[in-house]
LUMGU-235064 format. One record per residue (C-alpha): x, y, z; residue in three letters; residue number from 1. Coordinates in steps of 0.001 Angstrom, whole numbers. Example, Ala and Ser with C-alpha at 12.3 -4.5 7.8 and 13.67 -1.06 7.14 Angstrom:
r u:12300, v:-4500, w:7800, res:ALA, n:1
r u:13670, v:-1060, w:7140, res:SER, n:2
//
This chain:
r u:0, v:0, w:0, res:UNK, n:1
r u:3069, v:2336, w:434, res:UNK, n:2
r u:4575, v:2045, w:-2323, res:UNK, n:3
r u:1498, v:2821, w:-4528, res:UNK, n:4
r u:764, v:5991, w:-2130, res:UNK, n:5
r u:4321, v:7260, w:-2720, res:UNK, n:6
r u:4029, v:6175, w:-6655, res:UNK, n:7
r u:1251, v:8825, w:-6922, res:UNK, n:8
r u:2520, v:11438, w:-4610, res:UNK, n:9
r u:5864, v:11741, w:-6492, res:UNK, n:10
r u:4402, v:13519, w:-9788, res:UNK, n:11
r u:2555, v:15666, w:-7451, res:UNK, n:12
r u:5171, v:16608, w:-5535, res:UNK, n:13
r u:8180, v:16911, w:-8366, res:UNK, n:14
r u:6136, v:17921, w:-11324, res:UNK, n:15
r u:2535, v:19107, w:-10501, res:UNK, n:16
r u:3397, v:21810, w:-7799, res:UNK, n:17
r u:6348, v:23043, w:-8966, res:UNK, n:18
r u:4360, v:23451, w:-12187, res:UNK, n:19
r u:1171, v:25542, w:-10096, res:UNK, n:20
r u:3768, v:27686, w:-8853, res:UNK, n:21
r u:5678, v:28317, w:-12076, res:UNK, n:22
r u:2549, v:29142, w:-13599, res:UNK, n:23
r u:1499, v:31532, w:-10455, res:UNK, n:24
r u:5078, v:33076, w:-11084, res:UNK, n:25
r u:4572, v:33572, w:-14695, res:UNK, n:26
r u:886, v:34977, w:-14102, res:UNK, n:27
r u:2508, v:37589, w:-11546, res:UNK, n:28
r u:5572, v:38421, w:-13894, res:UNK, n:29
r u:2858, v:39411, w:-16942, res:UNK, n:30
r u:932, v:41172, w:-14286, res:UNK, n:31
r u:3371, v:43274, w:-13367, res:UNK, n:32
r u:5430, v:43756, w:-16375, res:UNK, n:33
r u:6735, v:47490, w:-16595, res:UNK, n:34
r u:5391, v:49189, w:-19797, res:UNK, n:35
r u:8114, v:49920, w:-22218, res:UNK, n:36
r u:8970, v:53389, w:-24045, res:UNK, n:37
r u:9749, v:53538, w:-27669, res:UNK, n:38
r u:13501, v:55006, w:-28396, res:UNK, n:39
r u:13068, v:58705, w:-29735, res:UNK, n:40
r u:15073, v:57167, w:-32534, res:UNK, n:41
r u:15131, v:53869, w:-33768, res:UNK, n:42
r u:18589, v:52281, w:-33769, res:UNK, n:43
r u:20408, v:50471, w:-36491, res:UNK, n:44
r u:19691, v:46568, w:-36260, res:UNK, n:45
r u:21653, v:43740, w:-38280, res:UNK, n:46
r u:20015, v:40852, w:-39307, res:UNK, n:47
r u:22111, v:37558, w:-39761, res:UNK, n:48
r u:20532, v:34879, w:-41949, res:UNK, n:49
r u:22668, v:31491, w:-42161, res:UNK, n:50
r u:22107, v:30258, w:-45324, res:UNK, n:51
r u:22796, v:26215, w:-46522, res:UNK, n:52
r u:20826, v:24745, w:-48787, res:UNK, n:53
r u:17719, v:27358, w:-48029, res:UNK, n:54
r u:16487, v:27249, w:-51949, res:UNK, n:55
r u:12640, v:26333, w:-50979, res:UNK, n:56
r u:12378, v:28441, w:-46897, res:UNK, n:57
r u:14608, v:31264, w:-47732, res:UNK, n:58
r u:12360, v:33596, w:-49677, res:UNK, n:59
r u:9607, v:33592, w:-47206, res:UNK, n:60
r u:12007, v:34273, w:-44616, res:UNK, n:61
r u:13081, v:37299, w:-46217, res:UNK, n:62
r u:9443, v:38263, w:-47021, res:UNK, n:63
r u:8773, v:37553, w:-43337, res:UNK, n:64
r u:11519, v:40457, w:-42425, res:UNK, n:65
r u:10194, v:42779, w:-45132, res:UNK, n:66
r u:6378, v:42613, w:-43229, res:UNK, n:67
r u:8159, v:43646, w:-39953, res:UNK, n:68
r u:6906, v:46603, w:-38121, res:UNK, n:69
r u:10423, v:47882, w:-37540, res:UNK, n:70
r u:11572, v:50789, w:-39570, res:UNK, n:71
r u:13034, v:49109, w:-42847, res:UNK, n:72
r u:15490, v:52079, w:-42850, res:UNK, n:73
r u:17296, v:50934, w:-40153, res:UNK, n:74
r u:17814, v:46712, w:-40787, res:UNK, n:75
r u:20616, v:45856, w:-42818, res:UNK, n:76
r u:20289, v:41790, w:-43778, res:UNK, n:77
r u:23191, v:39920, w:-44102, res:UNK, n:78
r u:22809, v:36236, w:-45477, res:UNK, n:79
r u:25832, v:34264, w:-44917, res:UNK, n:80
r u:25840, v:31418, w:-47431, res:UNK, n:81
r u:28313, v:28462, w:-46020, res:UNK, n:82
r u:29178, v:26416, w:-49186, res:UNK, n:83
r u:25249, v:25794, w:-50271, res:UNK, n:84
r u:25012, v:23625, w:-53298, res:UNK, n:85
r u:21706, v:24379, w:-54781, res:UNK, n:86
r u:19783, v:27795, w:-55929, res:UNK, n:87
r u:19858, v:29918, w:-52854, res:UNK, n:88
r u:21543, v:32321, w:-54418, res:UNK, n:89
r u:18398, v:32531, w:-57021, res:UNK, n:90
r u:16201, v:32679, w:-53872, res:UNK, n:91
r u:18158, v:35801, w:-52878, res:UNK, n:92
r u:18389, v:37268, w:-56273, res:UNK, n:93
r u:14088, v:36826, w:-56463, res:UNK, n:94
r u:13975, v:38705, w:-52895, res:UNK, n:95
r u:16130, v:41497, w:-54060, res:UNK, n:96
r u:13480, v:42882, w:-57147, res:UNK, n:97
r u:10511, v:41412, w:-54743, res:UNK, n:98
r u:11401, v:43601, w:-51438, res:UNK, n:99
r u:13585, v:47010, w:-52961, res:UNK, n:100
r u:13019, v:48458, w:-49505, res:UNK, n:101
r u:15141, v:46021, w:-47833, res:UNK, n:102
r u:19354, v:46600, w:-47280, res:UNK, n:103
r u:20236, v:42970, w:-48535, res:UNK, n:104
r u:23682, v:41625, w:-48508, res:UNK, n:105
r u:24899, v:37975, w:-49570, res:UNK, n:106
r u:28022, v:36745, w:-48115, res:UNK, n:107
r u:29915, v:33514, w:-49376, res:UNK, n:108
r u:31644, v:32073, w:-46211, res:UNK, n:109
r u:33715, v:28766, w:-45367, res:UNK, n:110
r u:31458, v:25798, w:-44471, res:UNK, n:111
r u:29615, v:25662, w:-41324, res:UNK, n:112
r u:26777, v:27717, w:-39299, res:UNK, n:113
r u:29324, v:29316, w:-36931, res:UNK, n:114
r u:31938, v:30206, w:-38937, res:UNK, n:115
r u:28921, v:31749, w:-41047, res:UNK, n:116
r u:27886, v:33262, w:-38317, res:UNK, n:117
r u:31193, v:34840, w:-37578, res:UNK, n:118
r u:32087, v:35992, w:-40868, res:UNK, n:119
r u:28785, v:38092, w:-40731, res:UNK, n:120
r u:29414, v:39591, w:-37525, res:UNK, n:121
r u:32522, v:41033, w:-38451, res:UNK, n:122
r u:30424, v:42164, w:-41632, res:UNK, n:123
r u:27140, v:43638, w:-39690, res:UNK, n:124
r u:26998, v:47909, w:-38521, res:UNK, n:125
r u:23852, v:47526, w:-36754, res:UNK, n:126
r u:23683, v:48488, w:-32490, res:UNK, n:127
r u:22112, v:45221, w:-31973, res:UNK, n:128
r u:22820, v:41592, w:-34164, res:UNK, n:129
r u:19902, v:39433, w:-34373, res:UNK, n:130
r u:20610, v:35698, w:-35768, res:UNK, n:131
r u:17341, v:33989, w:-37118, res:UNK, n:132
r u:17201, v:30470, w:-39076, res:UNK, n:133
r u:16443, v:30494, w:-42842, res:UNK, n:134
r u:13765, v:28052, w:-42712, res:UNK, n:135
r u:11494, v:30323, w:-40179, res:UNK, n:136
r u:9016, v:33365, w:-40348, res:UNK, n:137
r u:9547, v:35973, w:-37963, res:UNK, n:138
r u:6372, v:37347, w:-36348, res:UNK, n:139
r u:5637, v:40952, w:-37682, res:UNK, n:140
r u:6673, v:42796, w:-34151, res:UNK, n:141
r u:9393, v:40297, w:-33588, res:UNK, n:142
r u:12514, v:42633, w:-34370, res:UNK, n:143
r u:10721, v:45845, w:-32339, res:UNK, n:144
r u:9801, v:43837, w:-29300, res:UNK, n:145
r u:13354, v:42741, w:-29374, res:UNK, n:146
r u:14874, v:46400, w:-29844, res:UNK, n:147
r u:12323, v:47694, w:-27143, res:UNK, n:148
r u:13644, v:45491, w:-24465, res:UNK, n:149
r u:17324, v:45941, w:-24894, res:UNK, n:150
r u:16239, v:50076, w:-25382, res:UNK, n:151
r u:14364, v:50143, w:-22136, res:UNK, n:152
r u:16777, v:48066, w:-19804, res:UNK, n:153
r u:20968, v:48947, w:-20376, res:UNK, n:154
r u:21846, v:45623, w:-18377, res:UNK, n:155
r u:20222, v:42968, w:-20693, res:UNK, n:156
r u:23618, v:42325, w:-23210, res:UNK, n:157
r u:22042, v:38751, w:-25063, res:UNK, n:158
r u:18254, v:37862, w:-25157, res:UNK, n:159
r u:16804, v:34456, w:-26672, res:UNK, n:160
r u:13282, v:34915, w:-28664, res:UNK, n:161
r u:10073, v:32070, w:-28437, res:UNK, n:162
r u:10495, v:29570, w:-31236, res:UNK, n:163
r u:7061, v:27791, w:-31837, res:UNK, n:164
r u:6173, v:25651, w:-34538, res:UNK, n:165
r u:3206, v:27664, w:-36654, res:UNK, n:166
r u:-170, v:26883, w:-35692, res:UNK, n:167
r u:-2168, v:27168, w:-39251, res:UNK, n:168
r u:341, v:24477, w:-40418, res:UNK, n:169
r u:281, v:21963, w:-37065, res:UNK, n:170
r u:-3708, v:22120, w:-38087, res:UNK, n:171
r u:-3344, v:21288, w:-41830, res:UNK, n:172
r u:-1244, v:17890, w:-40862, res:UNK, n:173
r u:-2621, v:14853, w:-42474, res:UNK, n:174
r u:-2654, v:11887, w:-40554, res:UNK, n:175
r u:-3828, v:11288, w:-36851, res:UNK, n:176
r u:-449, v:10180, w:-35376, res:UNK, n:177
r u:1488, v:13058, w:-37714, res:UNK, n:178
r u:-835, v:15942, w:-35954, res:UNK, n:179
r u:-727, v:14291, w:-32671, res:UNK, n:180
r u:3095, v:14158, w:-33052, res:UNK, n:181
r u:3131, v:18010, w:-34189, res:UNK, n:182
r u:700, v:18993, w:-31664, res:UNK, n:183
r u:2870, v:17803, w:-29201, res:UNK, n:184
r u:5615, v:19641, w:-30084, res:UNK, n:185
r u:3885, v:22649, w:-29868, res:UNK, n:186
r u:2467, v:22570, w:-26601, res:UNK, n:187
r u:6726, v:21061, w:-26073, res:UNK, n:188
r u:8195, v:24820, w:-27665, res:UNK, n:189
r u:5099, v:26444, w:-25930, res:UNK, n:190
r u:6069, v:25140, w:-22739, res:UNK, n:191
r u:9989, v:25511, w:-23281, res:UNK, n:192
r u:9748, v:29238, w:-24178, res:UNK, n:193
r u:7146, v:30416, w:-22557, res:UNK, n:194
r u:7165, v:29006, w:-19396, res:UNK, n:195
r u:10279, v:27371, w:-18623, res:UNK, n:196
r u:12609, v:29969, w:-20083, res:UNK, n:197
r u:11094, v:32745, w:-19075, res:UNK, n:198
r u:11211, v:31124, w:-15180, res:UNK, n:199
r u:14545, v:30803, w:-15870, res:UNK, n:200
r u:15147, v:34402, w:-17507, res:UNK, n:201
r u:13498, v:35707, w:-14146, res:UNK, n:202
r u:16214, v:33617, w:-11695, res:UNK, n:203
r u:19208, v:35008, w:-14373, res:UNK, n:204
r u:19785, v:31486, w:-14731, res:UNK, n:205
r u:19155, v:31152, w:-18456, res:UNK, n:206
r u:20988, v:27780, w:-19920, res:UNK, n:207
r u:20898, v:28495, w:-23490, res:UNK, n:208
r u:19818, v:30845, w:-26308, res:UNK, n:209
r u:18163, v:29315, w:-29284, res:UNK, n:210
r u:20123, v:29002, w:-32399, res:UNK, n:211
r u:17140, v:29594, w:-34085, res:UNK, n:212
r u:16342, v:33163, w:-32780, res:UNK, n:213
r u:19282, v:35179, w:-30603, res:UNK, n:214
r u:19941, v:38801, w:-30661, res:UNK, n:215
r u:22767, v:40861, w:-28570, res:UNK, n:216
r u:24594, v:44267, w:-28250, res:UNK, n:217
r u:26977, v:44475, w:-30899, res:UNK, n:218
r u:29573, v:45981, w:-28389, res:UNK, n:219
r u:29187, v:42506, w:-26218, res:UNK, n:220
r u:29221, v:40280, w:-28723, res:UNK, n:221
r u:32373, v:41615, w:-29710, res:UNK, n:222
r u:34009, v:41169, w:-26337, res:UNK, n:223
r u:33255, v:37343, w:-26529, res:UNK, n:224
r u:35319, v:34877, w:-28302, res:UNK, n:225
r u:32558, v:34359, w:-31041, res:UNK, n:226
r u:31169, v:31107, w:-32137, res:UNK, n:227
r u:32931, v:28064, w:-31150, res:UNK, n:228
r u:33621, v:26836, w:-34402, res:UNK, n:229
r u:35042, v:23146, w:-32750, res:UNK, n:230
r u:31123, v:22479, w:-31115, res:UNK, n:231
r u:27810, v:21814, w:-31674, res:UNK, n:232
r u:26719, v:23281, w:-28952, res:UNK, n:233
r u:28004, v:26928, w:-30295, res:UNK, n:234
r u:24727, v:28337, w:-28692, res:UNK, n:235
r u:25229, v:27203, w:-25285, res:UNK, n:236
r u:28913, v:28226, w:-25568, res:UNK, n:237
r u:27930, v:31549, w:-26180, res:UNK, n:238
r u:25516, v:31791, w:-23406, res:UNK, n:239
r u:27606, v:30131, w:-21415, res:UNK, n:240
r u:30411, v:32930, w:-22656, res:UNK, n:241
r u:28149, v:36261, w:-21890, res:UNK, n:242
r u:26637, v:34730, w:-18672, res:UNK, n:243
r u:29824, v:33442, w:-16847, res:UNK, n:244
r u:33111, v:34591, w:-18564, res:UNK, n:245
r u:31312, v:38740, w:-18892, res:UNK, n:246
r u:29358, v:38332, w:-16162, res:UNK, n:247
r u:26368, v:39834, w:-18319, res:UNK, n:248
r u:22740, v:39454, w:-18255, res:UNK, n:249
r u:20938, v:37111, w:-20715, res:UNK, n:250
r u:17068, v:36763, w:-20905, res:UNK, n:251
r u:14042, v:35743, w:-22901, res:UNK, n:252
r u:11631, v:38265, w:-24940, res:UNK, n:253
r u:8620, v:36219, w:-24877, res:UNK, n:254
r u:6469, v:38265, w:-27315, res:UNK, n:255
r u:9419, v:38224, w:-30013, res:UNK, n:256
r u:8262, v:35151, w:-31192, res:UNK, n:257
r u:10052, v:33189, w:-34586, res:UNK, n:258
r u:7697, v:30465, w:-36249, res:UNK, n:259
r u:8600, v:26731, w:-37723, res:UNK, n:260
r u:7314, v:24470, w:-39638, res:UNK, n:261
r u:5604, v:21223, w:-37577, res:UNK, n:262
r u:7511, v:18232, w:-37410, res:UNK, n:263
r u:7627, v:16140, w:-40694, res:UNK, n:264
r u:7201, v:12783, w:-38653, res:UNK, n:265
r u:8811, v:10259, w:-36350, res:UNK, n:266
r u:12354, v:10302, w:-38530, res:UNK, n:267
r u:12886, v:13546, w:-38303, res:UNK, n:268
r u:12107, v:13371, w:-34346, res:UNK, n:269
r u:14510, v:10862, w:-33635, res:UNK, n:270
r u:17004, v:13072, w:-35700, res:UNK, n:271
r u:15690, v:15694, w:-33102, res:UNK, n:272
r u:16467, v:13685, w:-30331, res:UNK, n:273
r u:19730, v:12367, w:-31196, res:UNK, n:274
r u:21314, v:15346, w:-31900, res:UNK, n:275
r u:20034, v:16858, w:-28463, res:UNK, n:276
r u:21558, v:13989, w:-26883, res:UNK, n:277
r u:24879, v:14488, w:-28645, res:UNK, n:278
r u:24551, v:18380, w:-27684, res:UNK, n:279
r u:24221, v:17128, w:-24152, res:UNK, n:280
r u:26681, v:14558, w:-23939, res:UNK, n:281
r u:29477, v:16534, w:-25453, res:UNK, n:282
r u:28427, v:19738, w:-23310, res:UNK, n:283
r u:28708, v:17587, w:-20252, res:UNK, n:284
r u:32081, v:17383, w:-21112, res:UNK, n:285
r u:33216, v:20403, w:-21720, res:UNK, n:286
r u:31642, v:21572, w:-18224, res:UNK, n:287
r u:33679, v:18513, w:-16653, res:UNK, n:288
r u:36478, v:19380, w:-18103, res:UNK, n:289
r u:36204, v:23268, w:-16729, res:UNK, n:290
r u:35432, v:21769, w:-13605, res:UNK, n:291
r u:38265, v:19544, w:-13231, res:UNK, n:292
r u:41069, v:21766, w:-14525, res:UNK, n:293
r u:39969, v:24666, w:-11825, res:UNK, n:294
r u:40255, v:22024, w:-9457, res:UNK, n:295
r u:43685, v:20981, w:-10605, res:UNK, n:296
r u:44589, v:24700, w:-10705, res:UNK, n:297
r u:43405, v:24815, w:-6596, res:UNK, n:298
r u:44879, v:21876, w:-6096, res:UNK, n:299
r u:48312, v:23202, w:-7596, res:UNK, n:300
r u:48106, v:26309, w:-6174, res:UNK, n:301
r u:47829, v:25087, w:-2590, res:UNK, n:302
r u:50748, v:22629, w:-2847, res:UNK, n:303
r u:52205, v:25472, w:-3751, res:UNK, n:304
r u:51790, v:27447, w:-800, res:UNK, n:305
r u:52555, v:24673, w:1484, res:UNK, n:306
//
């Protein structure tokens, strides 16, 4: 009889009330967020768009920055090919007659999203450097929400946008186990970004930015080390990077949201999970590693002394 009471209090007690009072937190933290004042002028924000292999998403990602709210005037796009081998070029060439307004740039770069990444940093003028995914849609307010928070609070140096997959399309899945699968993963990114982030955000104890959708001050990405170009896990490094090595503040804009496509079905989930297990595993051991030479370096350093 014990062991069956204790087999049902245990999900009570580790997941069900810490989840009431995460959601009582989050409740509290809307209710009482501080309104935010526009800039009296809008400042110059770059836009970095990896691009491999982005023939078929890349042109409505582009469209999806031309229908954003911020003041076109003042976003300069960079997309940083990395050795692509079919027409994403072409996509970029359509976007150019299709969106005049837009500053466009395309950068060739050596192979690989950080060193992509890199290359356009050194390439980008904007106040603020905002990295999205080319096979996304930004939400139309995305890039001001962004701007507004890092304009209305000087200590916030790195912030991580909500990734969700899109609704419209999670509906249109055919198949019962296909939408339960990508219905799943919503409510998975819904409850990632929007609640368990933004907890996290509140206690400065952010783990990660998303690859998919990061922004930072120009001025503090510049004092980090860049993308690890030796990793996987090149967006935990940096976190990891502005959080620890700076010292700086890192946090979630909620309401800057970047869209996805569902999931396609159970292969591309186990891809999913894999690779999050490699991420894991490998960043396991770099923080074991850290660990153990500081406690070498103690270790030498009081021998020393004795």
């Amino acid at each position: 009889m014990g062991f069956w009471i204790t087999w049902a209090l245990v999900p009570i007690v580790v997941e069900i009330i810490p989840a009431i009072m995460s959601t009582i937190k989050l409740m509290r933290l809307h209710r009482h967020m501080p309104r935010l004042k526009a800039p009296a002028k809008w400042p110059w924000v770059t836009i970095i768009v990896p691009v491999y292999n982005s023939e078929d998403t890349l042109f409505d990602c582009i469209r999806s920055i031309d229908h954003q709210t911020y003041d076109k005037k003042s976003m300069q796009i960079i997309l940083a090919n990395n050795q692509s081998t079919d027409d994403s070029f072409g996509a970029y060439a359509r976007a150019q007659n299709a969106f005049p307004n837009l500053f466009l740039r395309y950068v060739n770069t050596d192979k690989g999203k950080a060193r992509a990444l890199n290359a356009a940093i050194y390439e980008s003028i904007g106040s603020y450097v905002i990295n999205i995914d080319s096979d996304g849609l930004l939400e139309p307010n995305a890039i001001k929400n962004m701007v507004l928070r890092f304009e209305n609070d000087e200590q916030i140096a790195a912030m991580t946008g909500a990734v969700l997959p899109q609704r419209n399309l999670v509906k249109q899945v055919h198949g019962w186990w296909h939408r339960l699968l990508a219905k799943n993963e919503y409510y998975e990114y819904a409850q990632a970004f929007l609640s368990g982030r933004t907890i996290e955000s509140f206690r400065d104890q952010l783990f990660t930015m998303s690859g998919a959708f990061s922004a930072f001050r120009r001025e503090v990405l510049m004092e980090t080390f860049l993308y690890d170009t030796d990793t996987i896990g090149e967006d935990t490094d940096m976190t990891f990077q502005i959080r620890t090595r700076l010292g700086k503040k890192v946090v979630i804009c909620a309401d800057a949201i970047f869209y996805v496509a569902p999931i396609s079905g159970f292969s591309e989930l186990y891809t999913q999970r894999s690779a999050g297990n490699v991420v894991n595993w490998k960043l396991h051991n770099i923080i074991c590693n850290k660990q153990l030479a500081s406690r070498a370096f103690l270790k030498n350093f009081w021998c020393g002394e004795l």
